[in-house]
N, C-alpha and C positions, 0 to 999 in steps of 0.2 A: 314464157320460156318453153323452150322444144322438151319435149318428155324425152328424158335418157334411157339408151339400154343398160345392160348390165357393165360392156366393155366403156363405155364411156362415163359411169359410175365409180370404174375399180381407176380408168384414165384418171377424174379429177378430183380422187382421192388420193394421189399419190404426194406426200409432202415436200417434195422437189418443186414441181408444179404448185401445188397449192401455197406456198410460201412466196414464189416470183411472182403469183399473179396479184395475191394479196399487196406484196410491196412494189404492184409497178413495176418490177424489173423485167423491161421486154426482152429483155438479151437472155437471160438465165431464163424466160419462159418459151422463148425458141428453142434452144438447146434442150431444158427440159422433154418438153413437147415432142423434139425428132427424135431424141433417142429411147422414147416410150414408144413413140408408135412410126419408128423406121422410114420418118420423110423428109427426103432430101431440101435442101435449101431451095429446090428451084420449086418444087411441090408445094412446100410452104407458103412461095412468093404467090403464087398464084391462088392460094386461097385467102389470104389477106389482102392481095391485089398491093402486092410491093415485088421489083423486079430481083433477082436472085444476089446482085452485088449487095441493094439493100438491106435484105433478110443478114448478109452476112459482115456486113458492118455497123448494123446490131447487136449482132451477138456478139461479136468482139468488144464491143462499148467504142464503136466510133462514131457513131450517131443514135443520139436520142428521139425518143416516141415525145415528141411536144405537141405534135396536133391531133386535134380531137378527132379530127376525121378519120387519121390512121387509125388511132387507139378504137375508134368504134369498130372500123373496115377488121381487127386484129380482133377483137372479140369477136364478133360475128361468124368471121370467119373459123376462129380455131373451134367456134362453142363454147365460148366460157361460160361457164353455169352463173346465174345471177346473184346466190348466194355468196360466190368469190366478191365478186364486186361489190357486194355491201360494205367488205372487209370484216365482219363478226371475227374471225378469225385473227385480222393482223394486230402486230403487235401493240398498235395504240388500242386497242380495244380489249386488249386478252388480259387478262388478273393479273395483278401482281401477284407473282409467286411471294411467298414469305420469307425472309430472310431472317436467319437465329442468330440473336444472341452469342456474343463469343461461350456466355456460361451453358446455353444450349449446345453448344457445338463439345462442350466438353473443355474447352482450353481458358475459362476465365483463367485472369493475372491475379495471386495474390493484393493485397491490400498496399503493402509494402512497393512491390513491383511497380504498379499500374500508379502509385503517387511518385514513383523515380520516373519511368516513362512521363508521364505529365509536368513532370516540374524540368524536363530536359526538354520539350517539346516548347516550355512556355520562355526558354532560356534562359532559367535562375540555378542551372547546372549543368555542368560537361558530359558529356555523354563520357557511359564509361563499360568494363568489360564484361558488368554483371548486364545491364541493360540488353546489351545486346547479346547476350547468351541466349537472355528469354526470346527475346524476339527470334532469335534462331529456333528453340522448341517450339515457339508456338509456328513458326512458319513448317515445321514438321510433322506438330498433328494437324494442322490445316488442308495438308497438302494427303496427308492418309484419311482423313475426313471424307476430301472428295474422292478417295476407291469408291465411299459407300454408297455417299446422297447423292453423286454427281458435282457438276460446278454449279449450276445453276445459283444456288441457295451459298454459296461462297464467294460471289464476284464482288459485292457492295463491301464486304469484309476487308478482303483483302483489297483493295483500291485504297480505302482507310488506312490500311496497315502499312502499304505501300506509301501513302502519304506518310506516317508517322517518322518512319525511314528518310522521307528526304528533307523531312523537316529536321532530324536531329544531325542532319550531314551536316550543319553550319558550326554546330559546338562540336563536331569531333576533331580530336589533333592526332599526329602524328602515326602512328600503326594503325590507330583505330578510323583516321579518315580511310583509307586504304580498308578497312573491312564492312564498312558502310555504305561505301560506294558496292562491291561485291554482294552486301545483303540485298540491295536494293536490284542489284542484276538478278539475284534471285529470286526475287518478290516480280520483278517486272517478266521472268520466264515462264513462271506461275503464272500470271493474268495471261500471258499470249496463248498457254495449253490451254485453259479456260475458254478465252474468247475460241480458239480452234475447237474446241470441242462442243461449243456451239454452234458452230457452223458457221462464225465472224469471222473470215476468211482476215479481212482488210485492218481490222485492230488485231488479229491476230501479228500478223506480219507487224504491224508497226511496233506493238510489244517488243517480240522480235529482236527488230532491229535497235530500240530502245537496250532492252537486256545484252544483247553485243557488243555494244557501247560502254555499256558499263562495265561489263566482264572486260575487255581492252584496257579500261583505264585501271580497271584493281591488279591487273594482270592475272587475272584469272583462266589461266587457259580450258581448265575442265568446264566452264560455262560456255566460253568462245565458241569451244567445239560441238557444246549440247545445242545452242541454237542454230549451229547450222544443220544439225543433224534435225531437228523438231521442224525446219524450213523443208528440211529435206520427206520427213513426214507430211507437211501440208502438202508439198507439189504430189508425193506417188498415192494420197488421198483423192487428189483431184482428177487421176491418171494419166499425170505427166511423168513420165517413167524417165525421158531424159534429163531433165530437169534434176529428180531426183536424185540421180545417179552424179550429174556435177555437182551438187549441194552436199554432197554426201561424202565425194572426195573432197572438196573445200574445207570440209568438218577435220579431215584427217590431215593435210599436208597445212594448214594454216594453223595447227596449234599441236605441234609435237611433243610438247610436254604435257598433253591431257593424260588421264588416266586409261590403264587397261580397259576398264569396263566401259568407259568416253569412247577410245577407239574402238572397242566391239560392235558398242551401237551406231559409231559409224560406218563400219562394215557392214553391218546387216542392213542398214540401211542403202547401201550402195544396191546390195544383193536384192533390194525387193523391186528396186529402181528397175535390176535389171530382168527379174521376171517380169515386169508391168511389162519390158520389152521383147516377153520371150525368149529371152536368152539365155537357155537352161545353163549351159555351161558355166555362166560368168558368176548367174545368180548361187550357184552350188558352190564354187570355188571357194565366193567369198563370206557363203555362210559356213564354211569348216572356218574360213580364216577368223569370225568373227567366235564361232561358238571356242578356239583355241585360247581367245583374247580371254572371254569370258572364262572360260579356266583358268585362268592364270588370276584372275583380278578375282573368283573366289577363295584363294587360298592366300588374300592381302584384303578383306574387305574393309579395313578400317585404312585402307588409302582408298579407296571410294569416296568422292563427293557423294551430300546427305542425299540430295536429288536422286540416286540410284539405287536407292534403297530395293525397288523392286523388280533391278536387273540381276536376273538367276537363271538357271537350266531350264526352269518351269516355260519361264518366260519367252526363253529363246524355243524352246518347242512348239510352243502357237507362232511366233515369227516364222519360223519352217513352215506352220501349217497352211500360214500368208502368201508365204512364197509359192506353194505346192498349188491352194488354190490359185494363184495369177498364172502359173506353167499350164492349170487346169491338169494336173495329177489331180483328181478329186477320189480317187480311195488313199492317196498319201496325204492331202487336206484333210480324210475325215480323221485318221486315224492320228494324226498331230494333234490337230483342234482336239479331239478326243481325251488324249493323253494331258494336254497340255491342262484343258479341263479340269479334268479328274484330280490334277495333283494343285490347281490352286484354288488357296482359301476364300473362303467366304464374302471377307472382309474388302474382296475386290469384286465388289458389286457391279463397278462399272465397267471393267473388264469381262465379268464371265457373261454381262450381255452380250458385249459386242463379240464376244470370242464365238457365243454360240449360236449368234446371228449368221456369225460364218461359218460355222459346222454345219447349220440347217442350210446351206447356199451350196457346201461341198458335197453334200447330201444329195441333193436335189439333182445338182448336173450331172452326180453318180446314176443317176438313176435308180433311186430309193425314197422315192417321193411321202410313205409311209415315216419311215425314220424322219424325214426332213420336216414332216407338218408338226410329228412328237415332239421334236426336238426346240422348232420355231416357237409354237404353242406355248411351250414350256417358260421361253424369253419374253415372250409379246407384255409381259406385266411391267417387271424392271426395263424395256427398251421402252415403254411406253412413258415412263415415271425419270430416268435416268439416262435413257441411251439416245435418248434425242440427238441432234437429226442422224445421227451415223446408223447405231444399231438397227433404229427403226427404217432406214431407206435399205440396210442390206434385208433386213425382213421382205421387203417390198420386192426386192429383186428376186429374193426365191418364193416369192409369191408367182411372179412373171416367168419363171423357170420351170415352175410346174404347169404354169397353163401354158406354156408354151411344149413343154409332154403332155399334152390332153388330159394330166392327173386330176381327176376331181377334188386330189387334195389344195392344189390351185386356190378352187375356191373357197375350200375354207379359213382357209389362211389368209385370203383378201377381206373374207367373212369378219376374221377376229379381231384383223386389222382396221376395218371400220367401226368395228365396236371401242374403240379406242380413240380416234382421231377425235 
């Protein structure tokens, strides 16, 4: 293999890249690739030796890499470093993560409980309204569990728990089929933030659309409206701002009787849509409209769905700081993300990664490259542990933010970032 410099080091280190090549995915390793190092479709074609329609009906997933000859002509051509291709990295090779114990995780069932659960599951009894109380508590310290540890260490959990839910849908009758069907909308919105938060785009959505379905049937409007708002999260993650911005009003006019705090976060969510698009105006407008909503649903929190438990002023403050960085106001980014910081707890581990992934991004474009390394620095542990792929790919971008200012902090922060990978 070719000896690399240093920019072609920090290139196939970046986990964008390293994850599409590992899995084969030539489409997402195009797209990767241009938008790290600025070349055009036609650019690409001609160092792979594919002509510029092809490159781009790859990347879309309209045609697949099936011949060996391209897949080689694609390596060669981009430089893929040899260790990608061994796969060491991809996911049939990488450790199981460990997964805890519900009595690890803190929420074992009583003795009593978990022989009701079991003898409802085995159908030698009706499901009834203490059963499912618990299964409501436990799906609420499940769900604050992951602020801490992340999802990761919660998927295999809940998917079980999930199953238990739809196994006990058979013996429920009358009000209580109707609140089963709803648990299990809520168990299946859970797994799709999960799978989203790992970067499973495609079970994400299907979750999703599974969880709407069921919010529909229970008549659960406050769910209905949460997943299209969480859809509307995946698309302005992906930097589909219009997208977002329809998914967002879809949230709002297709379930009018959700909750204040339901509508706010579909507001805000309209709002971020529409900074992704630049559109100071629309996005400002509709984040008074939303932070108004939110007023109003704090002074009625026990009409909040449980799910919302950590929609507050804090909250909506880093949301502002989202929006300010996409406007690119990056001294009103730092100073939100700042605030928004300061005032929350601990206990949202997975949050104050990614929150401060983007304070060190807001930073950076500020042109305060010092603060922005302190600050990165400071996340690079928990986004390493927890903040997987989000926190750690916004690290990466204000990594490329400062070497793109000549800041020698740049490098350190690519520095920290390899020490890690």
């Amino acid at each position: 293999m070719r000896d690399m410099g240093d920019s072609d080091m920090r290139l196939w280190s970046h986990p964008r890249l390293v994850a599409a090549v590992t899995n084969e995915d030539w489409g997402a390793a195009f797209r990767a690739y241009r938008h790290l190092t600025g070349t055009s479709q036609m650019k690409l074609g001609e160092r792979v030796g594919l002509v510029q329609p092809d490159v781009s009906d790859i990347e879309r997933g309209r045609r697949r890499v099936t011949s060996t000859e391209v897949r080689k002509r694609i390596i060669a051509g981009l430089g893929i470093p040899d260790e990608l291709l061994t796969c060491p990295g991809s996911p049939s090779h990488r450790p199981p993560v460990p997964v805890p114990s519900m009595a690890q995780a803190g929420t074992a069932p009583d003795e009593e409980l978990l022989t009701r659960v079991t003898n409802t599951v085995n159908g030698q009894q009706r499901v009834d309204t203490v059963t499912l109380d618990w299964l409501d508590r436990l799906l609420a310290e499940h769900r604050r569990a992951e602020d801490f540890i992340g999802s990761r260490p919660l998927v295999d959990i809940m998917r079980q728990q999930l199953r238990t839910v739809v196994d006990i849908y058979a013996g429920a009758r009358g009000p209580l089929e109707q609140r089963v069907v709803r648990l299990a909308a809520e168990h299946a919105q859970f797994l799709a933030w999960m799978a989203q938060d790992q970067g499973s785009s495609a079970a994400a959505l299907a979750w999703y659309d599974r969880s709407h379905e069921w919010a529909l049937e229970a008549g659960d409007a406050d769910m209905a409206a949460t997943t299209l708002s969480m859809k509307a999260h995946m698309a302005w993650s992906g930097g589909r701002g219009a997208r977002c911005v329809r998914l967002a009003e879809a949230a709002r006019w297709s379930a009018p009787g959700a909750s204040l705090g339901v509508q706010g976060m579909a507001a805000q969510m309209e709002a971020r849509g529409h900074a992704l698009l630049r559109d100071e105006n629309r996005a400002h407008r509709l984040l008074d409209e939303a932070q108004a909503l939110i007023g109003r649903a704090g002074e009625k929190p026990e009409d909040e769905p449980p799910w919302m438990y950590f929609y507050d002023e804090t909250w909506f403050t880093l949301q502002r700081g989202m929006a300010a960085l996409h406007l690119r106001d990056w001294r009103g980014a730092a100073q939100r993300l700042s605030a928004g910081l300061d005032a929350l707890a601990e206990n949202y581990r997975r949050d104050r990664t990614w929150y401060g992934s983007c304070l060190a991004h807001a930073l950076a474009g500020g042109g305060e490259p010092e603060q922005a390394l302190a600050v990165a620095l400071d996340t690079v542990p928990d986004a390493a542990e927890v903040g997987r792929p989000h926190a750690w790919d916004e690290l990466h971008v204000t990594a490329a933010v400062l070497l793109r200012l000549g800041a020698p902090e740049g490098h350190a922060l690519a520095d920290a970032l390899r020490q890690h990978d």
